[in-house]
C-alpha positions in Angstrom: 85.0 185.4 -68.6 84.9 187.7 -65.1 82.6 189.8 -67.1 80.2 187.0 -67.8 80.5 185.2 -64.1 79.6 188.9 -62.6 76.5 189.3 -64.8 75.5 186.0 -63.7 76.2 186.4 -60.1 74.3 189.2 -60.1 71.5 187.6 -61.9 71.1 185.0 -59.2 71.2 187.7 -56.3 67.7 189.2 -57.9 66.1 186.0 -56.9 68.2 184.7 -54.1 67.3 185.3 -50.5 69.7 187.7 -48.8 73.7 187.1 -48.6 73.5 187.4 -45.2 72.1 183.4 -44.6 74.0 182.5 -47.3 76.9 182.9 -45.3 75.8 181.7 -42.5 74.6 178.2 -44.3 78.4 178.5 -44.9 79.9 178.9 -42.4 77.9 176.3 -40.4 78.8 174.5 -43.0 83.1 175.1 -42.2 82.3 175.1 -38.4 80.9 171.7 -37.8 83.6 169.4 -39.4 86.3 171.8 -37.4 84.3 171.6 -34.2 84.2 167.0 -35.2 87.7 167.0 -35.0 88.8 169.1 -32.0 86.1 167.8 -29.7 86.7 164.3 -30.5 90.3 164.7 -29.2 89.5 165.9 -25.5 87.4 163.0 -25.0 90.0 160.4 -25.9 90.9 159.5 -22.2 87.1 159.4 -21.5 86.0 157.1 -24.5 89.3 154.6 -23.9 87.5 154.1 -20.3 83.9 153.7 -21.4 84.7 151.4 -24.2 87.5 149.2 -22.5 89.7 150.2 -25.5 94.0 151.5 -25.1 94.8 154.4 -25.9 96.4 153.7 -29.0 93.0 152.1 -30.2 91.1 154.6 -29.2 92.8 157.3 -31.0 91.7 155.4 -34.6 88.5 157.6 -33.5 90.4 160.9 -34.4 92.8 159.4 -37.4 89.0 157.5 -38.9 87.9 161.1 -39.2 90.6 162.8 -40.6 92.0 160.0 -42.8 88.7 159.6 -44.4 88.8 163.5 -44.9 92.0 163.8 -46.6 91.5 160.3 -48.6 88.4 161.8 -50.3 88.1 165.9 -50.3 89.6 166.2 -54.1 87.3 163.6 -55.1 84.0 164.8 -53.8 84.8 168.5 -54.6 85.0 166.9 -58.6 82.0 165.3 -58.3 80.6 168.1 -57.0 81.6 170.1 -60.0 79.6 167.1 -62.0 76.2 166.7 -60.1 75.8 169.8 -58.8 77.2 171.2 -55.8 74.0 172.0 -54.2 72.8 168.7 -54.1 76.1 166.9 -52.9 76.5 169.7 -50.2 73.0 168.6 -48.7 73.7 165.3 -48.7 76.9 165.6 -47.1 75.3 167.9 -44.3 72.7 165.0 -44.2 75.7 162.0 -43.5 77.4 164.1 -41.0 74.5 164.7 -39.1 73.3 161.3 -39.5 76.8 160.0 -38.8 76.8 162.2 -35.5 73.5 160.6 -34.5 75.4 157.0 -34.6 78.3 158.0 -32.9 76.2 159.5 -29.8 74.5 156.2 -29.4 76.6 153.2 -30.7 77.9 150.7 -27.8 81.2 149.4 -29.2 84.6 151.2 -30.1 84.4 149.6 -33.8 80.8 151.3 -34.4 82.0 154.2 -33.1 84.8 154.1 -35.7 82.4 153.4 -38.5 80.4 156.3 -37.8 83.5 158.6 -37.6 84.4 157.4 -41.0 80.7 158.2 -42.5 81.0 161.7 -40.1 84.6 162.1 -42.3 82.8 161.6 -45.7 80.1 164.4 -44.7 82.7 166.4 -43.6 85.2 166.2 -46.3 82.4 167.5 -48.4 81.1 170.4 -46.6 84.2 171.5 -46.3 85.1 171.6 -49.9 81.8 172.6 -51.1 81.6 175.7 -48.7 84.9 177.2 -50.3 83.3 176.5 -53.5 80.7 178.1 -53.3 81.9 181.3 -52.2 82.3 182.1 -56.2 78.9 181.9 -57.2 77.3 183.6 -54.6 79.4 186.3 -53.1 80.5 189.5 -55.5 84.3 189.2 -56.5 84.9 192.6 -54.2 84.0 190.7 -51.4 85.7 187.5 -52.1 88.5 188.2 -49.4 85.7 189.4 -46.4 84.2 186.1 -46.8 87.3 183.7 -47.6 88.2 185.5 -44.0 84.6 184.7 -42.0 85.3 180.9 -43.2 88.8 180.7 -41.6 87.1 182.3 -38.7 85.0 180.2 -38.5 86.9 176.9 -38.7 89.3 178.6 -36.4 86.4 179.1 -33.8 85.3 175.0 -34.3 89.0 174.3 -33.6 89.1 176.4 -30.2 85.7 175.8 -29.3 86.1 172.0 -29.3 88.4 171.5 -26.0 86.3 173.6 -23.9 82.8 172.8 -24.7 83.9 168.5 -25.4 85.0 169.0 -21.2 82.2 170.8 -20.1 80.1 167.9 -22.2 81.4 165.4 -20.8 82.1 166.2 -17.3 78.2 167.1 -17.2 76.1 164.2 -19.8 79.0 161.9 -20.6 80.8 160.8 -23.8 78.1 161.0 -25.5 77.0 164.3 -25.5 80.2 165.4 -27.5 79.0 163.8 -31.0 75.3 164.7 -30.2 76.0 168.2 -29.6 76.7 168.2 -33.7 73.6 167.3 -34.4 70.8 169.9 -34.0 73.7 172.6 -35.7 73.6 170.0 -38.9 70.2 170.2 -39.3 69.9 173.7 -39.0 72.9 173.3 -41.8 70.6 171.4 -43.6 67.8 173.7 -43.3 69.6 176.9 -44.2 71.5 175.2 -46.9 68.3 173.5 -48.7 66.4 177.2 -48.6 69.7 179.5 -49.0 72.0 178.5 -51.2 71.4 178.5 -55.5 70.2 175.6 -57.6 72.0 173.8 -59.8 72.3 174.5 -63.3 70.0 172.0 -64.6 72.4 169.9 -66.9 71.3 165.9 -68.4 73.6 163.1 -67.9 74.4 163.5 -71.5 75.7 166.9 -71.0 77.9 166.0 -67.7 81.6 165.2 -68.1 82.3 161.5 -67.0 83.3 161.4 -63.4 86.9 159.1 -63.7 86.8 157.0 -61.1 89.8 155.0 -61.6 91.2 158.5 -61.0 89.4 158.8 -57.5 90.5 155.6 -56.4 94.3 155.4 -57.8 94.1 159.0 -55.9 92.5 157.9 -52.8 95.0 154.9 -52.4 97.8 156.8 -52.5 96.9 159.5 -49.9 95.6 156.7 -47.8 99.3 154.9 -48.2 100.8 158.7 -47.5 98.8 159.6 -44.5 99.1 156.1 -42.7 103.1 156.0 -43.4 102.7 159.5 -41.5 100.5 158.3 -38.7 101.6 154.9 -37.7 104.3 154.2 -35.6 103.7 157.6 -33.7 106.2 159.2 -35.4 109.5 156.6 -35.4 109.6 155.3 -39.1 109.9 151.9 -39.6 110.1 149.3 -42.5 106.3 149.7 -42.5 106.7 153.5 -43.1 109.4 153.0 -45.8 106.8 150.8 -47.2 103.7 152.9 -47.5 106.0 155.8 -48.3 107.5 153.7 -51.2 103.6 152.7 -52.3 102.3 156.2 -52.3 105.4 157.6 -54.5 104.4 154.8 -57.0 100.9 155.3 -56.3 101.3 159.0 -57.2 103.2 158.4 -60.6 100.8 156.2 -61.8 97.7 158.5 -61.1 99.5 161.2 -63.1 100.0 158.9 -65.9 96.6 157.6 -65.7 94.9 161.7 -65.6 97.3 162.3 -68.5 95.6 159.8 -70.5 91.9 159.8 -69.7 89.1 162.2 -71.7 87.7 163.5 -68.2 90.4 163.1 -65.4 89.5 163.8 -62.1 92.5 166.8 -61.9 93.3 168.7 -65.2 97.1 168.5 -64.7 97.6 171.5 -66.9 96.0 173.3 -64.1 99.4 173.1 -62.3 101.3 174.9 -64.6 99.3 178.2 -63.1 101.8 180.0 -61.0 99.0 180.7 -58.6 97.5 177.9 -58.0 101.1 175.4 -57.7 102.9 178.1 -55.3 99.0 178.2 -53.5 98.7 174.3 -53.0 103.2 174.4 -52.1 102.7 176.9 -49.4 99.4 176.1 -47.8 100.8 172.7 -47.0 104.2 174.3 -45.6 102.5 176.3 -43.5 100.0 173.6 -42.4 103.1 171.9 -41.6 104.2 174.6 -39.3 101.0 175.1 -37.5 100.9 171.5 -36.6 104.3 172.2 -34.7 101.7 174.6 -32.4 99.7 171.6 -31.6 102.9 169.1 -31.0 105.2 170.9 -29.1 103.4 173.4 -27.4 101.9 170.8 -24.3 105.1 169.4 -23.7 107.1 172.7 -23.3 103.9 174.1 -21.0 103.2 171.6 -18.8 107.2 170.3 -18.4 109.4 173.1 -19.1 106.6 175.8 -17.5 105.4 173.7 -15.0 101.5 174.5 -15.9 98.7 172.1 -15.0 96.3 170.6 -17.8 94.0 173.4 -17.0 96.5 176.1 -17.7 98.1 174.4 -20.0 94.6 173.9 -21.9 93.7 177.7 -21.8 97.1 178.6 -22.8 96.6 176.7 -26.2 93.6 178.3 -27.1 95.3 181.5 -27.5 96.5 180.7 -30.9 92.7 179.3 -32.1 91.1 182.4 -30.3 93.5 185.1 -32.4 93.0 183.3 -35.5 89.2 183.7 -35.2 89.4 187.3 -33.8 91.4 188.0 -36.9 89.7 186.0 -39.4 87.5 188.9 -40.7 89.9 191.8 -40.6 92.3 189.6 -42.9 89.9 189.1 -45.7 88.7 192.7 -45.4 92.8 193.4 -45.9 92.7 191.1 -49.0 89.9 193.2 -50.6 91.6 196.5 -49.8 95.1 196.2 -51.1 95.1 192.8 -52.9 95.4 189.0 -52.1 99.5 189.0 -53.0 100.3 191.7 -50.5 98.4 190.0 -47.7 99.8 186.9 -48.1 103.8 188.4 -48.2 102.9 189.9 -44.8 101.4 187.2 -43.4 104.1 184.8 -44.3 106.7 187.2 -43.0 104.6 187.4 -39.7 104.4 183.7 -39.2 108.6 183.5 -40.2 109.2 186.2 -37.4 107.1 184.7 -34.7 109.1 180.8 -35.3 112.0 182.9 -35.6 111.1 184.7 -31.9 110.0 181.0 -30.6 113.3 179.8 -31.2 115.4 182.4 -29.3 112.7 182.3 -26.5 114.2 181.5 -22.9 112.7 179.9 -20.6 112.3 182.5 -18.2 110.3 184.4 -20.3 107.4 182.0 -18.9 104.0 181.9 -20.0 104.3 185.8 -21.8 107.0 184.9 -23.9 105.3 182.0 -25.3 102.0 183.5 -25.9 102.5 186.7 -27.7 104.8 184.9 -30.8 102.5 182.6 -30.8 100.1 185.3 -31.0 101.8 186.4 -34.3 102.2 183.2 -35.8 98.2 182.5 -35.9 97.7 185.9 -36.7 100.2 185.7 -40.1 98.2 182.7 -40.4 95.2 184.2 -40.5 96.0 186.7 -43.2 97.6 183.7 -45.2 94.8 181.7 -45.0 92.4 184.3 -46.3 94.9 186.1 -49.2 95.9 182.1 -50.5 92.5 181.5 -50.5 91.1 184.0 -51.7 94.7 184.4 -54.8 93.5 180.7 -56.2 89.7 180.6 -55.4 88.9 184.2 -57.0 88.9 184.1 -60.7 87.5 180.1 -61.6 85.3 178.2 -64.0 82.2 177.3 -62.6 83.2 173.9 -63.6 86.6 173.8 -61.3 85.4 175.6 -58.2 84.9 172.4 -56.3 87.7 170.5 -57.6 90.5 173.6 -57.0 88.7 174.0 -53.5 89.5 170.2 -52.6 92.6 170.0 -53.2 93.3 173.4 -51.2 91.5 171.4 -48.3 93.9 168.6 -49.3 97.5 170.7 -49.1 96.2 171.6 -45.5 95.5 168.5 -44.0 98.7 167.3 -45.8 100.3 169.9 -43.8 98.6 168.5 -40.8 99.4 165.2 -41.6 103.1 165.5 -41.8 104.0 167.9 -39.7 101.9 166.1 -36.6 104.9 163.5 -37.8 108.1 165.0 -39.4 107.5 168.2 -36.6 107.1 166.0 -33.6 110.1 163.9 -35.0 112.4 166.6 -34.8 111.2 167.4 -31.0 111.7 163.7 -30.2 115.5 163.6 -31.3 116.2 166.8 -29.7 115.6 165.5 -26.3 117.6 162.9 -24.7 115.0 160.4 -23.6 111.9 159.0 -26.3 109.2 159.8 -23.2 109.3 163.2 -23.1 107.1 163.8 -20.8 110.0 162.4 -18.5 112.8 164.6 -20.2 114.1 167.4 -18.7 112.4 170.9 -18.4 115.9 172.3 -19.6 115.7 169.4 -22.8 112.3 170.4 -23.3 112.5 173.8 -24.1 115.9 173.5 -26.1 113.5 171.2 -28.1 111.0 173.9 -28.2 113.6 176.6 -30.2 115.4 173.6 -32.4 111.6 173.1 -33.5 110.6 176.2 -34.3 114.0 177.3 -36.4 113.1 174.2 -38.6 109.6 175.7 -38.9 111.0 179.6 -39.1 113.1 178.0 -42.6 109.8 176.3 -43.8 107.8 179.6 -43.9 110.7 181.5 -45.3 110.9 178.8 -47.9 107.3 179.7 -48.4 107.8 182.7 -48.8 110.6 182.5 -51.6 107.6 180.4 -53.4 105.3 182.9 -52.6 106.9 185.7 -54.1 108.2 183.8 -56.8 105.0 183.1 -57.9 103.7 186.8 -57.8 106.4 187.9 -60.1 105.4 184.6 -62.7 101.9 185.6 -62.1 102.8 189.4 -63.3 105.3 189.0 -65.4 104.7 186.0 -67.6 107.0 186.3 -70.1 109.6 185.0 -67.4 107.2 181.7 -67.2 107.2 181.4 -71.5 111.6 182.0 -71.4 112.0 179.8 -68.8 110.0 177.0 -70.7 111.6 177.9 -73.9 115.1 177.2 -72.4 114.1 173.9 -71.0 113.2 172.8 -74.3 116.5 174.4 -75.9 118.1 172.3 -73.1 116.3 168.9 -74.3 
């Protein structure tokens, strides 16, 4: 099977232009819906005074975008597997570029909305179809280097978007941050149409049916997950309970459903791979933990250190700047001594730096918040690209989009819940719901109680981690294992 995908890779690179704007197509193609979701988010205070909107309306700009993203990735990275991955990933470049367009010139908050959601869709597949695509045109050896530039890349989206979205809007207005997107998508769109390999040229007769009862039981239930996460700003209610209760139903029935249909939207045999289960259970652990970055870390620099939104603004794009300065050199790590070792050492990095976070003393100051920080994004980083790299690396050409998706999907699912289950255990370890009112002293005391839960998540992640290597290498432990459950029954 490697064999055969290695003599066809290589048949494709005699007549494909060079890898070099490949990559780039690619990592335009990661970039643009990372740089959609930071900038949006600095220009919330801006677009809730242009548009006469509150706060809490405005922020359905932001949630639009990523809800739609998370609803839909697994379901487009199937369908690209169907149709041809090529032709989805133009059109999605297309929508998002298109959707930008909109959103730069629409005149009410709802429009605005709409466009994010159609922005979202574009998004959702570039994202998924860029991973994917790394198998067919990259050589295996090289597999980690690029799984490395894509991080990179989102990473430099993510940091880029604060700084560039102020310097936007303080200069042309609002609408210069959605317009901004739009020449880089259709050079996307260019480099992608000219770059990347055609499809395999297969009839409708020879396609596997696309189940879309599977996509929408699917997309119902994240949707129900991912609103019980988001509303009510992180204080669960009988609304929460609710939507939780509906997506727990919502997800037993879809895995009924894919258990009985001839082409189901996810193979759940698939999960039975060591790899690929202990891939999906960590990324979204340590998604969950990154999100703590994102939560806690304004509140404990502007209250317990005192720093203005300016400092407190460059101080948070430390941990977006080291994850793309490291990007690169973690996926060259990868192809050196192997995706499992890279991944161990990258867990234990992010596990120490939590750990540091929650003995750190205020009086440490800015220093001794930025440099575990520092080696939390950095374990990230080599996470990112060995996890990646571990699942991605050895595919059919038939499962490439659908596996890439629903990596995509454990991330934001990370994201998701950590933005709430994270920032709920920073709001009950102060002593006042506003905490932008609660003591410097409560603050940072929040800081460490946060970060200890998130030091036992990655070490959790780890367990699964290397649990999963010694499955992977040793499967006879997998086949005794099943054999007593059975005995059991």
């Amino acid at each position: 099977m490697v064999v055969e995908q290695d003599r066809t890779r290589s048949e494709n690179a005699k007549q494909a232009p060079p890898v070099r704007w490949v990559l780039v197509s690619l990592s335009l193609s990661v970039l643009l819906p990372a740089l959609g979701t930071s900038i949006a988010n600095v220009g919330l205070p801006a677009l809730a005074q242009a548009l006469h909107a509150s706060f809490q309306q405005v922020q359905w700009i932001v949630l639009a975008y990523l809800l739609t993203i998370t609803v839909l990735i697994v379901s487009l990275g199937r369908l690209g597997d169907i149709v041809g991955r090529r032709k989805l990933l133009l059109i999605g470049i297309a929508l998002f570029t298109a959707a930008s367009t909109l959103c730069g010139v629409t005149s009410t908050l709802w429009q605005l909305i709409a466009g994010r959601i159609v922005q979202g869709l574009g998004a959702a597949v570039m994202m998924t179809l860029a991973m994917a695509f790394v198998g067919e045109t990259v050589p295996r050896a090289k597999t980690g280097s690029v799984m490395g530039l894509l991080g990179t890349m989102s990473a430099i989206g993510t940091a880029l978007g604060p700084s560039l979205g102020g310097v936007l809007i303080s200069g042309f207005g609002w609408r210069a941050i959605f317009l901004v997107t739009v020449p880089l998508g259709i050079l996307a769109f260019f480099l992608a149409y000219h770059t990347l390999p055609i499809d395999n040229g297969r009839t409708k007769a020879d396609r596997p049916g696309f189940d879309s009862m599977g996509m929408l039981m699917l997309g119902l239930t994240l949707a129900a997950y991912a609103l019980a996460m988001t509303v009510g700003r992180g204080h669960f209610g009988l609304l929460n309970v609710s939507l939780l209760a509906t997506a727990a139903l919502g997800a037993v029935l879809f895995a009924r459903a894919e258990a009985r249909t001839a082409s189901p939207l996810i193979h759940l045999a698939m999960l039975r791979d060591p790899v690929l289960s202990a891939g999906l259970a960590t990324s979204t652990l340590v998604s969950t933990v990154m999100m703590t970055t994102l939560v806690v870390g304004p509140f404990y620099l502007s209250v317990a250190l005192g720093l203005d939104a300016t400092f407190t603004g460059l101080v948070m794009s430390v941990g977006p700047g080291v994850a793309a300065l490291t990007g690169v050199p973690a996926g060259r790590m990868v192809d050196w001594i192997g995706a499992q070792r890279v991944t161990i050492a990258g867990l234990a990095g992010m596990a120490a730096g939590s750990f540091i976070l929650s003995m750190t003393p205020v009086e440490a100051g800015i220093a001794g918040y930025i440099a575990p920080i520092a080696v939390v994004t950095a374990g990230y980083s080599l996470f990112q690209a060995a996890n990646n790299t571990a699942v991605m690396k050895d595919l059919r050409p038939d499962q490439r989009g659908v596996i890439s998706g629903m990596l995509n999907l454990a991330r934001h699912l990370g994201l998701v819940t950590g933005a709430s289950v994270m920032g709920a255990v920073f709001a009950l370890s102060l002593t006042t719901t506003d905490a932008t009112m609660a003591h410097p002293d409560a603050v940072a005391a929040g800081l460490r109680i946060t970060f200890a839960v998130a030091a036992i998540l990655i070490v959790l992640a780890l367990a699964i981690a290397v649990g999963s290597g010694a499955l992977a290498t040793h499967p006879s432990i997998l086949r005794k294992i099943a054999g007593s459950l059975r005995h059991i029954r």
